[in-house]
C-alpha positions as CSV (number, residue, x, y, z in Angstrom):
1,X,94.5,64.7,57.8
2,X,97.1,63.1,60.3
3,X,98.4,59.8,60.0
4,X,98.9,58.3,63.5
5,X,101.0,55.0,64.2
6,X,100.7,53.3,66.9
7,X,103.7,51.4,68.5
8,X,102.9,48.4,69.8
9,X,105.5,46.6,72.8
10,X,107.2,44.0,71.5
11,X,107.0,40.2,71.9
12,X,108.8,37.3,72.5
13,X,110.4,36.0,69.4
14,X,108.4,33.3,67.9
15,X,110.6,30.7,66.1
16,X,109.8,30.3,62.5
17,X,108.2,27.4,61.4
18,X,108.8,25.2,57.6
19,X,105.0,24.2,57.0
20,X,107.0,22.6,53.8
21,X,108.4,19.8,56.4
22,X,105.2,19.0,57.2
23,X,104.7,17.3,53.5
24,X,108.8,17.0,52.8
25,X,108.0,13.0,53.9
26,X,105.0,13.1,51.4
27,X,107.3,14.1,48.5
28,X,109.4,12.0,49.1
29,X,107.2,9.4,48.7
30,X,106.3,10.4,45.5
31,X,109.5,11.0,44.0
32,X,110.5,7.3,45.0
33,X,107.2,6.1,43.1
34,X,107.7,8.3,40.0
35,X,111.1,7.0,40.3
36,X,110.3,3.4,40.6
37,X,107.7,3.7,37.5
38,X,110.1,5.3,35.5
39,X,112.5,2.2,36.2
40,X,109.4,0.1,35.9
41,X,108.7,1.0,32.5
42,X,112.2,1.0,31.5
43,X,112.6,-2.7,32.2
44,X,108.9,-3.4,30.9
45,X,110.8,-1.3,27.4
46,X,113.4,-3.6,27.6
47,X,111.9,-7.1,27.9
48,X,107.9,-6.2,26.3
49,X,108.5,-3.3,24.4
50,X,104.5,-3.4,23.0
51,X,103.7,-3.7,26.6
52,X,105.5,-0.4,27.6
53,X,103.7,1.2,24.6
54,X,100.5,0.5,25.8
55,X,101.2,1.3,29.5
56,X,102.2,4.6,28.1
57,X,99.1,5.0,26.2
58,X,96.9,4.2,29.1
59,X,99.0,6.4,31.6
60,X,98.5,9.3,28.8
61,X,94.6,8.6,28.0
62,X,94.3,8.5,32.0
63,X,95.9,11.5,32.4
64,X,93.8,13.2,29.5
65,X,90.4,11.8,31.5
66,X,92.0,13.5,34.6
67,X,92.4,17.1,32.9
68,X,89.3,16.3,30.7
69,X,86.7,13.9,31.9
70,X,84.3,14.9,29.0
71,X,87.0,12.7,27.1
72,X,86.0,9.4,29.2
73,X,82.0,10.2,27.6
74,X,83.3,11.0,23.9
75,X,85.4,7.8,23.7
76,X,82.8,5.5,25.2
77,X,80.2,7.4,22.6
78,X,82.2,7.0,19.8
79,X,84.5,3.9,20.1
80,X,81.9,1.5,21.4
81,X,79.7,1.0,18.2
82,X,83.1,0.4,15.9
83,X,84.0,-2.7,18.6
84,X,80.9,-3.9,20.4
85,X,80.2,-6.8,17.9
86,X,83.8,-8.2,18.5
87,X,83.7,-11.1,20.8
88,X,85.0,-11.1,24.5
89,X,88.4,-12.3,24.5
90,X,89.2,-12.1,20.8
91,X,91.5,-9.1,21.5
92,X,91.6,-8.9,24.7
93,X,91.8,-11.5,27.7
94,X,87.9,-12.1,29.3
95,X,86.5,-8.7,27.7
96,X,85.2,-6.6,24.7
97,X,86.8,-4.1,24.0
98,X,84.0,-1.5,24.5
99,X,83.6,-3.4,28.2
100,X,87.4,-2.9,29.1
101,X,87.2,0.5,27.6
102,X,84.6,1.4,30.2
103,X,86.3,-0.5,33.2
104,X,89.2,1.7,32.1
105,X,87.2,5.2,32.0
106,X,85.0,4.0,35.1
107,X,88.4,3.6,37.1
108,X,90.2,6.6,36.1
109,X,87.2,8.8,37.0
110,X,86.2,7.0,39.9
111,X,89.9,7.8,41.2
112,X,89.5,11.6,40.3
113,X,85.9,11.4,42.3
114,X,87.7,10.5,45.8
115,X,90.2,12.8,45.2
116,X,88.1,15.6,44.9
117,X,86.2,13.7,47.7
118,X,89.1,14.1,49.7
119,X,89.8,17.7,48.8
120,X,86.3,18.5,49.3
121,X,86.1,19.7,45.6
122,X,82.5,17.3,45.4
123,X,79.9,17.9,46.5
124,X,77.0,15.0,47.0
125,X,74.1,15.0,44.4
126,X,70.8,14.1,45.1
127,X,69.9,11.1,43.1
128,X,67.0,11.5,40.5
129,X,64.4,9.2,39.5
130,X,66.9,8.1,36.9
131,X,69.3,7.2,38.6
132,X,67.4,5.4,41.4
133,X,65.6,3.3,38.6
134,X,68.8,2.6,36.9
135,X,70.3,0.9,40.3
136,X,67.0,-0.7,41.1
137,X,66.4,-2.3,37.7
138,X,69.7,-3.6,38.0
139,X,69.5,-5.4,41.8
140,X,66.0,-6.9,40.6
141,X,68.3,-8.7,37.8
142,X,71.5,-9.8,39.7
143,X,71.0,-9.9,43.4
144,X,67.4,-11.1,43.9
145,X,67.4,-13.2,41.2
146,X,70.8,-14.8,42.4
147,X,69.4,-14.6,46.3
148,X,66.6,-16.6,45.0
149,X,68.3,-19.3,43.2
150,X,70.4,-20.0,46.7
151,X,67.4,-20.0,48.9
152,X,65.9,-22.5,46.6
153,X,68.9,-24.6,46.4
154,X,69.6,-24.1,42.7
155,X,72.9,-24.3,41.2
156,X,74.3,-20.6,40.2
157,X,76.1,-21.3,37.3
158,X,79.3,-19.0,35.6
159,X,76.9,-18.1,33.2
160,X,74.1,-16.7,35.7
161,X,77.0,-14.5,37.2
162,X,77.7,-13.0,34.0
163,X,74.4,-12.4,32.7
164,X,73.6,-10.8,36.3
165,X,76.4,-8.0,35.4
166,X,74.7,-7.2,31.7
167,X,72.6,-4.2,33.6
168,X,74.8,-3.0,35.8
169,X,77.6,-2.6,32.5
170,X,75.1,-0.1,31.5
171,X,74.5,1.2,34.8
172,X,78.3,2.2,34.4
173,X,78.1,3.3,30.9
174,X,75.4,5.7,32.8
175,X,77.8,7.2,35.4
176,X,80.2,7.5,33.3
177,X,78.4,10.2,31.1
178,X,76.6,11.6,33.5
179,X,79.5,12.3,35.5
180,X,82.4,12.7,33.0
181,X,79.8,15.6,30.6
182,X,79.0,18.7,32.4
183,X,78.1,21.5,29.7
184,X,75.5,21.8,26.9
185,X,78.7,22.5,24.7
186,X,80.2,19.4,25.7
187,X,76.9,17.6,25.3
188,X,76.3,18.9,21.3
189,X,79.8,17.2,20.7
190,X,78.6,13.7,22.2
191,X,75.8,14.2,20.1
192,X,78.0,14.9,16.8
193,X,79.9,12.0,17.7
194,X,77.3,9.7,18.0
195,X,75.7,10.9,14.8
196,X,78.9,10.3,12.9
197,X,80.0,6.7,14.0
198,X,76.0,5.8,13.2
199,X,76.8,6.9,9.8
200,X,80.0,4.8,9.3
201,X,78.1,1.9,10.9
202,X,74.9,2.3,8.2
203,X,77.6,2.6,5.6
204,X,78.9,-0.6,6.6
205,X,75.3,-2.5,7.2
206,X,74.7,-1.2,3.6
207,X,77.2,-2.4,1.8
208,X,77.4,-5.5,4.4
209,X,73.4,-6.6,3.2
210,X,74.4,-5.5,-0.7
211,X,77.0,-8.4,-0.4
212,X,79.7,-5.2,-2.1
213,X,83.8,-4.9,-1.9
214,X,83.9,-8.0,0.6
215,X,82.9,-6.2,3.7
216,X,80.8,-9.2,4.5
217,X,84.1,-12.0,4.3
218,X,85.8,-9.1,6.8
219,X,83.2,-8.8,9.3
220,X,82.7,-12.7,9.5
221,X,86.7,-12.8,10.3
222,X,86.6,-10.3,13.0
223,X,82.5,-10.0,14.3
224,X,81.3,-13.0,14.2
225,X,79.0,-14.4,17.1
226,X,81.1,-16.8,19.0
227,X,83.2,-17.5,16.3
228,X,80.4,-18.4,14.0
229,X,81.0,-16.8,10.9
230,X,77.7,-18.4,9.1
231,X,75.3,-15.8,10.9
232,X,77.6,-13.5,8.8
233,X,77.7,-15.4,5.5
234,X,74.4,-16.7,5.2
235,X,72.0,-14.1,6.0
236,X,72.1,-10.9,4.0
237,X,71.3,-8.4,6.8
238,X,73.3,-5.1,7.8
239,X,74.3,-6.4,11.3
240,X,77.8,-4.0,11.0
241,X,79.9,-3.9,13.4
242,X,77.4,-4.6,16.3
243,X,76.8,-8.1,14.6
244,X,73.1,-8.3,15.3
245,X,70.8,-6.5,13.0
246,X,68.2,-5.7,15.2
247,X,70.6,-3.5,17.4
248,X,72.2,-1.5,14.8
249,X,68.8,-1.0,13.7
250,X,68.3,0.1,17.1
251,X,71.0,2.1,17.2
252,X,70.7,3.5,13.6
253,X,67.2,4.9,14.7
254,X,67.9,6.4,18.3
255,X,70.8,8.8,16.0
256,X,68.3,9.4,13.7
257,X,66.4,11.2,16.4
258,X,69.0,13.0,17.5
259,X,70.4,14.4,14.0
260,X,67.2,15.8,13.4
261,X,66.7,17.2,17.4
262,X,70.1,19.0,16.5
263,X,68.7,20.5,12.9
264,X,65.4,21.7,14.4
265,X,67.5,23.7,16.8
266,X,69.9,25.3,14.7
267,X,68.3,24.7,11.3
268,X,71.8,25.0,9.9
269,X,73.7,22.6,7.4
270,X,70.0,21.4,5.8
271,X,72.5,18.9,3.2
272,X,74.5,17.4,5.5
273,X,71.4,16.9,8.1
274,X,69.7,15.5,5.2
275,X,72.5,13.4,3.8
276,X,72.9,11.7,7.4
277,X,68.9,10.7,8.0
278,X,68.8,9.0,4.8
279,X,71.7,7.1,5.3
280,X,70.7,6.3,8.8
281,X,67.2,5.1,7.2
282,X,68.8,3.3,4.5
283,X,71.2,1.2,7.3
284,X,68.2,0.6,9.3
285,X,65.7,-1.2,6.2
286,X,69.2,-2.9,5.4
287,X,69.6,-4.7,8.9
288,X,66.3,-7.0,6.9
289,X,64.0,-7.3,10.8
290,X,60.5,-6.6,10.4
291,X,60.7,-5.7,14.2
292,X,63.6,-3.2,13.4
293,X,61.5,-1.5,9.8
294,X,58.5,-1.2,12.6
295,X,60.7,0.6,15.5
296,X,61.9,2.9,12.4
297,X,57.8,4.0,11.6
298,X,57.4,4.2,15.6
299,X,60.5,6.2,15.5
300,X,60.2,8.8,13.1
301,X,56.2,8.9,14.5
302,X,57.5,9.7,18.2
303,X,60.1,12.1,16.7
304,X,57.7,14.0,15.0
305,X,55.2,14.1,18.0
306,X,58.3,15.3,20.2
307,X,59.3,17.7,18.2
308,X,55.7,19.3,17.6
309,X,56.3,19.1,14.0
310,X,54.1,17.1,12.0
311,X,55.4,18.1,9.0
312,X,58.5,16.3,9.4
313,X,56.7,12.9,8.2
314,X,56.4,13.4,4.6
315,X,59.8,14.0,4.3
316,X,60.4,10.7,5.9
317,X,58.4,9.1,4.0
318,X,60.2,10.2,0.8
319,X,63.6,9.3,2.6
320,X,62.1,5.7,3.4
321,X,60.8,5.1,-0.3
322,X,64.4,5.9,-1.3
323,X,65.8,4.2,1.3
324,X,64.0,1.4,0.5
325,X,64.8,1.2,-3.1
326,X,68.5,1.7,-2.5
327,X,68.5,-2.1,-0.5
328,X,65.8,-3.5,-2.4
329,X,67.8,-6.9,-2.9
330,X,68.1,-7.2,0.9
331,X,64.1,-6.5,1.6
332,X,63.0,-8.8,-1.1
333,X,65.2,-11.5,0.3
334,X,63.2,-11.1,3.8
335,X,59.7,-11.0,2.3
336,X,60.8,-14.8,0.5
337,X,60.0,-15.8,3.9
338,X,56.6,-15.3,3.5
339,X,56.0,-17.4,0.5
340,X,56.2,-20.7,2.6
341,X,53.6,-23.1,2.4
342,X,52.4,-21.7,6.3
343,X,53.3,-18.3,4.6
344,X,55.4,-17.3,8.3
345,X,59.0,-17.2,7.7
346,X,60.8,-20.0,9.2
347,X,62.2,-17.7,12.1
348,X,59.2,-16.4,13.4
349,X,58.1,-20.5,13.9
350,X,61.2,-20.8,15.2
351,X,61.4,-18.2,17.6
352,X,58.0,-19.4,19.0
353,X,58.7,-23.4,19.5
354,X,62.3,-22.3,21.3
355,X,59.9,-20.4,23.8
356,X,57.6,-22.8,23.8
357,X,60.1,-25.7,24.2
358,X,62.9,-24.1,27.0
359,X,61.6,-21.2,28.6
360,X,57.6,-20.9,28.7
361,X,57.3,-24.5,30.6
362,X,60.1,-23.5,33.5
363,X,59.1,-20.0,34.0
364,X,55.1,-21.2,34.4
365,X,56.0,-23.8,36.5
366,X,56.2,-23.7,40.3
367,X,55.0,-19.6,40.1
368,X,58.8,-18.7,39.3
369,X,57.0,-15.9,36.8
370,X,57.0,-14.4,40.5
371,X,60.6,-14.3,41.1
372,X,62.2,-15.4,37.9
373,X,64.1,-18.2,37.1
374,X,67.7,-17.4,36.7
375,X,69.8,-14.5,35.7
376,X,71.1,-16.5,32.1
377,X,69.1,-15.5,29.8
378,X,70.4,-18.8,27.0
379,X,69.7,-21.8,27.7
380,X,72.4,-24.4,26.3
381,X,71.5,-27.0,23.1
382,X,74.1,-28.5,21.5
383,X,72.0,-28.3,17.6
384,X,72.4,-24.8,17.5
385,X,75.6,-23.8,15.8
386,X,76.6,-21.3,18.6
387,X,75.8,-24.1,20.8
388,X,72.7,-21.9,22.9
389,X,69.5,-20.9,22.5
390,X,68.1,-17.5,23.4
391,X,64.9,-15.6,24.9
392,X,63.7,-14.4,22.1
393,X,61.2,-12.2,23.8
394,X,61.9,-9.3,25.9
395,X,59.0,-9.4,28.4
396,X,59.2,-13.0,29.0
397,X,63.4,-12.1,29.7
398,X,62.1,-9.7,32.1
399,X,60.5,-12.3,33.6
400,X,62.8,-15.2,33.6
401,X,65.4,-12.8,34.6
402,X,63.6,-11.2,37.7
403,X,60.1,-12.4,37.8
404,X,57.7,-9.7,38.9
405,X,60.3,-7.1,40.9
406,X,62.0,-6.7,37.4
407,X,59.3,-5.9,35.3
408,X,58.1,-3.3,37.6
409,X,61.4,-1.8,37.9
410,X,61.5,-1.8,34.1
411,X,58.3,0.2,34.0
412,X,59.5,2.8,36.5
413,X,62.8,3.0,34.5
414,X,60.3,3.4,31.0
415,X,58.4,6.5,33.0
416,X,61.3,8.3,34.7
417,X,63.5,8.1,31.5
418,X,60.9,9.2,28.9
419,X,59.2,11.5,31.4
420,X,62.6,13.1,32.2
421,X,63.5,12.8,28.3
422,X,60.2,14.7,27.1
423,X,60.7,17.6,29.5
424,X,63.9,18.2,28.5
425,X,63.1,18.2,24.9
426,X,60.1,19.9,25.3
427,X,61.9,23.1,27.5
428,X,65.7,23.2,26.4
429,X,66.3,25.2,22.7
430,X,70.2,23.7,22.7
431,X,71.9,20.3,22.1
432,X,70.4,19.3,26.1
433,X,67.1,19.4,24.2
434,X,68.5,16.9,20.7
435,X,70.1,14.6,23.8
436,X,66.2,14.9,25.1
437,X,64.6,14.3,21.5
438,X,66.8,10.6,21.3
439,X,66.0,9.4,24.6
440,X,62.6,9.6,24.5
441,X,62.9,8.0,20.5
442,X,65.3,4.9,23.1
443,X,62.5,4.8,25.1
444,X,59.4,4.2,23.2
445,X,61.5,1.8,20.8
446,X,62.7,-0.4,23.6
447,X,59.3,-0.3,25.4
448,X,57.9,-1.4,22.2
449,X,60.6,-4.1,20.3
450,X,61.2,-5.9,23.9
451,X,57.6,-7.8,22.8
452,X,60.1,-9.1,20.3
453,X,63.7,-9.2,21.8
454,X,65.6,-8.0,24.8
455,X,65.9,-4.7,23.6
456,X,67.3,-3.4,26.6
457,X,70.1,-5.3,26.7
458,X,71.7,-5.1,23.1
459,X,75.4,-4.8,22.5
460,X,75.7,-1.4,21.5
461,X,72.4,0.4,20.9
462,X,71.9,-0.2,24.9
463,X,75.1,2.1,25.6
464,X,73.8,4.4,23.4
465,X,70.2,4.4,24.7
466,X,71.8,4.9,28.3
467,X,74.2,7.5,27.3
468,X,71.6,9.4,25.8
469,X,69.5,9.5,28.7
470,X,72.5,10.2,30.8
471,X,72.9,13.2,28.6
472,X,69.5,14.4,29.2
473,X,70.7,14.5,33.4
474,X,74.7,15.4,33.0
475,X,74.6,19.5,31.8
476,X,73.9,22.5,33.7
477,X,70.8,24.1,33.6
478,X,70.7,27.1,31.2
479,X,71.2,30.7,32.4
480,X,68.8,33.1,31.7
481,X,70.8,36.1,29.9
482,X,71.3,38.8,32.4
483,X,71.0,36.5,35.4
484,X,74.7,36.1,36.2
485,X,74.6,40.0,36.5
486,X,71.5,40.3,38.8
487,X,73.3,38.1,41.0
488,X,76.6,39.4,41.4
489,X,77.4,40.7,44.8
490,X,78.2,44.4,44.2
491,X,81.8,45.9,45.8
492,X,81.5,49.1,47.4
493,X,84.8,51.1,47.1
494,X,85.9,53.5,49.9
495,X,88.1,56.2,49.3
């Protein structure tokens, strides 16, 4: 074999060019902002030094989101259920914490979306049922209601504008873990994480009904509903630290459904798995609702029918005797209700003459069922000690709230959910599945309880309802073993 060469002529000389010039000016820019924040924070040191602590600590958790967005979902999972029963503005100006907390996340990975945008790392998603009935359900509660209310002359109050955001909070709370968790790996640690703060918060709703070690004096100082501390003190119900019982029931049950979705998948750590549900039962009977004792039956039913396994109710039903037992003083303190002379518990007449008195006669009158009445779901009275009485009935909120365009978009949001929820659980052997298992458990227990409350809208077992079924959309599909291979393009060598 002969190696040829050929010589080509030669050409002009080309002058060399710096492509680093091109983008000199661009970092120079940014070494005169790193350079002004570093002062920046220097004199914020000097004059606030908590302040500069903070800003550090954002800057750092922002950074961390950046690298990791699975961080933004684990935080949001885990920190909102400790703070979601502390009043907006106590510790921080206008907000919860769990609200700032997600304006924070939302931000930071909103900012790393249009970068990538930019870059052309994203790519556009087709939007699912879920999310399209996410959106919608949250326009047919803020903008048509609101739209409504100025066609027809009616004052929009502050309170109607805050009310109109309650959706769309959880439409971010969504996004966020959709977006931010993009493995099955990634998804079983949400799920662990949920699992474990539900535990801390039945720990505390325990001991909270029990009236033990003055948990109950501490959470009427720090969670007490617009500062009234004598929802606290004078009832002896496990609200925790969501400060309404019915939604850490709510809450308690959903991560009952997905403890056990994880154990029928791995069948490992049978103690600990069993340990956790009868906690989780025992918070939920110590929260003292009837409404919240009958989402816990429906619960464990629509677990068991999910999970195929019938068998799974006995064992529940020896974990709810015990449970039972374990905060007997705070069930036999609800059932005194009945012994009234009417034998209904005062609340249950109560809740009915509030509905009867301020919402049933506005939301008949004029066909406003059609279009709702306003998004403010409380309507002010100045005898109640927290100075407002609520809707104390979830369909009729749908309807004040929205009128007819709500409650249908409710119902599409009920199918796609629990119809996107079931498949999953039904075809996915890995934590994708447990995250499937909990949303359809959300589902059928908000479907159910809103004939009793706003379900759908509770501090804290809402996120957790919408994170779930956020879970059930956010990972990967599942390779089939052997696939990765059958696809790979094959390299011929030439020698």
């Amino acid at each position: 074999m002969t190696l040829s060469t050929r010589v080509r002529p030669a050409s002009p000389a080309v002058p060399e060019v710096d492509f680093a010039d091109g983008n000199r000016g661009r970092r120079c820019l940014l070494d005169a902002l790193l350079l002004g924040a570093a002062c920046g924070v220097g004199g914020l040191a000097a004059a606030w030094p908590m302040a500069a602590v903070a800003a550090c600590a954002l800057s750092l958790l922002a950074a961390l989101v950046w690298v990791r967005p699975a961080t933004a979902a684990y935080l949001l999972i885990g920190v909102t259920p400790l703070v979601a029963g502390i009043d907006r503005g106590e510790l921080i100006p206008f907000f919860r914490p769990n609200e700032a907390l997600a304006l924070f996340l939302g931000a930071t990975l909103a900012g790393r979306w249009v970068f990538g945008l930019r870059s052309g790392a994203v790519r556009w998603v087709r939007p699912g049922a879920v999310d399209v009935a996410v959106v919608v359900m949250a326009v047919t509660n803020s903008i048509s209601p609101l739209l409504t209310m100025a066609v027809r002359g009616r004052e929009i109050t502050t309170d109607d504008l805050l009310y109109s955001l309650v959706l769309w909070k959880l439409v971010g709370v969504y996004l966020i873990v959709k977006f931010a968790v993009r493995t099955a790996r990634e998804v079983h640690v949400c799920l662990v994480i949920s699992v474990a703060v539900a535990c801390v918060v039945a720990v505390i709703g325990i001991v909270q009904g029990l009236d033990l070690f003055g948990v109950r004096d501490f959470l009427a100082e720090y969670y007490a509903p617009f500062g009234s501390s004598s929802a606290i003190q004078a009832r002896p119900r496990g609200g925790s630290t969501l400060s309404l019982p019915a939604a850490a029931a709510d809450f308690l049950i959903m991560n009952l459904a997905v403890a056990s979705g994880l154990w029928l998948r791995g069948r490992r750590y049978t103690v600990v798995f069993g340990a956790a549900v009868a906690l989780l039962i025992a918070g939920t009977l110590a929260a003292g609702e009837f409404s919240s004792t009958l989402g816990l039956v429906l619960g464990l039913v629509t677990l068991a029918v999910v999970a195929g396994s019938l068998g799974l109710l006995g064992f529940f039903a020896v974990l709810l005797i015990g449970g039972g037992l374990a905060v007997w003083p705070v069930i036999a303190e609800r059932l005194q209700g009945f012994a009234h002379a009417s034998g209904i518990p005062p609340s249950w007449v109560g809740r009915l003459m509030n509905l009867k008195t301020y919402f049933w006669p506005d939301l008949s009158a004029h066909g406003n069922f059609l279009l709702g009445v306003r998004p403010s779901a409380r309507v002010p009275v100045p005898t109640q000690v927290t100075g407002y009485v609520w809707i104390e009935s979830g369909y009729a909120w749908l309807l004040w709230g929205g009128g007819i365009p709500l409650l249908l978009s409710f119902l599409f949001f009920v199918w796609a959910a629990g119809t996107r929820g079931w498949h999953v659980a039904r075809t996915r052997p890995d934590a994708v599945g447990a995250a499937g298992t909990g949303a359809v458990v959300a589902v059928v227990l908000i479907t159910v309880l809103m004939v009793f409350d706003p379900h759908l809208t509770y501090r804290g077992s809402a996120d957790a309802a919408f994170a779930l079924i956020a879970l059930t959309t956010a990972a990967v599909p599942l390779r089939r073993i052997g696939s990765a291979e059958q696809h790979r393009p094959q390299h011929r060598v030439n020698g």
